[in-house]
N, C-alpha and C positions, 0 to 999 in steps of 0.2 A: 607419718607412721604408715605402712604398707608390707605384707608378706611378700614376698620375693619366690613366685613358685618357677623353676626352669626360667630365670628370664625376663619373665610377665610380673609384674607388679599387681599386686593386688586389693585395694584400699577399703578400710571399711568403708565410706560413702557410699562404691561400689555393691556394695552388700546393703547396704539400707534402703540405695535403690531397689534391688530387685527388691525385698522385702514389701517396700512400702508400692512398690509399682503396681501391685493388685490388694483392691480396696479388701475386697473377703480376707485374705490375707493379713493385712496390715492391723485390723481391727481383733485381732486374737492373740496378738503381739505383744509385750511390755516395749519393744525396742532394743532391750540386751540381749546379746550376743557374742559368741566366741569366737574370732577366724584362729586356725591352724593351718600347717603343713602337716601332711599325714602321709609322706611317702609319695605316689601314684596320685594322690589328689589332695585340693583344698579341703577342709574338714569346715562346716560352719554350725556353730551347736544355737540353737536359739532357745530364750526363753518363752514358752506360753504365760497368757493372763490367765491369771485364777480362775478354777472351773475349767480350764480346757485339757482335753487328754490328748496326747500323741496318739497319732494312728500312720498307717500306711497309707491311708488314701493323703490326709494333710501333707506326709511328709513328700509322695510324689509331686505335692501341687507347691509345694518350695522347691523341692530338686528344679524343676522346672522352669519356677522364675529365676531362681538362678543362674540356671544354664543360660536363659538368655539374656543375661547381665554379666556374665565372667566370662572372661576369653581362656579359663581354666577349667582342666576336668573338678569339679565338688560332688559332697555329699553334706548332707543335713543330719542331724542329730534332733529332734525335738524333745523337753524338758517341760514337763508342770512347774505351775510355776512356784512351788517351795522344794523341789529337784534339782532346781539349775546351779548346779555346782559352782560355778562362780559366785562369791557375794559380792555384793557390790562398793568393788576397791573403786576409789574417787581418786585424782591425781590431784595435785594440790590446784589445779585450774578447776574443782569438783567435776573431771569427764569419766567416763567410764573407760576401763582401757578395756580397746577390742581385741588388742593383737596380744 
């Protein structure tokens, strides 16, 4: 399973990489997440752990790991964690679907 942005394939793994590639990061994380195509760029919406607020500073410091994990232009969306629009759909393998 992978987005298809212009070409470039784009996996979540790829995404959990960056996520999990910086430790401050990773630890504020549930691990779900949303990839989209949004036009002009990747879209990635991510879930916070409870008690943490989106900010501007957080989300430059994901646009960032990002960027240097995807070979595509992205943008971040961060979510509290009883915000995060997506519930959590199980596939019958119980995985979470990224895409």
């Amino acid at each position: 399973e992978h987005l298809d942005f212009d070409g470039t394939k784009v996996y979540p793994d790829m995404v959990k990489n960056a996520l999990y590639s910086h430790p401050d990061l990773a630890k504020i994380i549930t691990g779900y997440f949303r990839l989209q195509k949004d036009g002009k760029s990747v879209t990635v919406e991510i879930q916070l752990k409870g008690g943490m607020k989106p900010s501007g500073q957080l989300d430059g410091k994901f646009s960032e790991a990002l960027k240097k994990n995807l070979n595509v232009p992205s943008r971040t969306m961060l979510y509290t964690y009883n915000s995060f629009p997506y519930a959590i759909e199980l596939d019958y393998e119980k995985k979470f679907r990224y895409i």
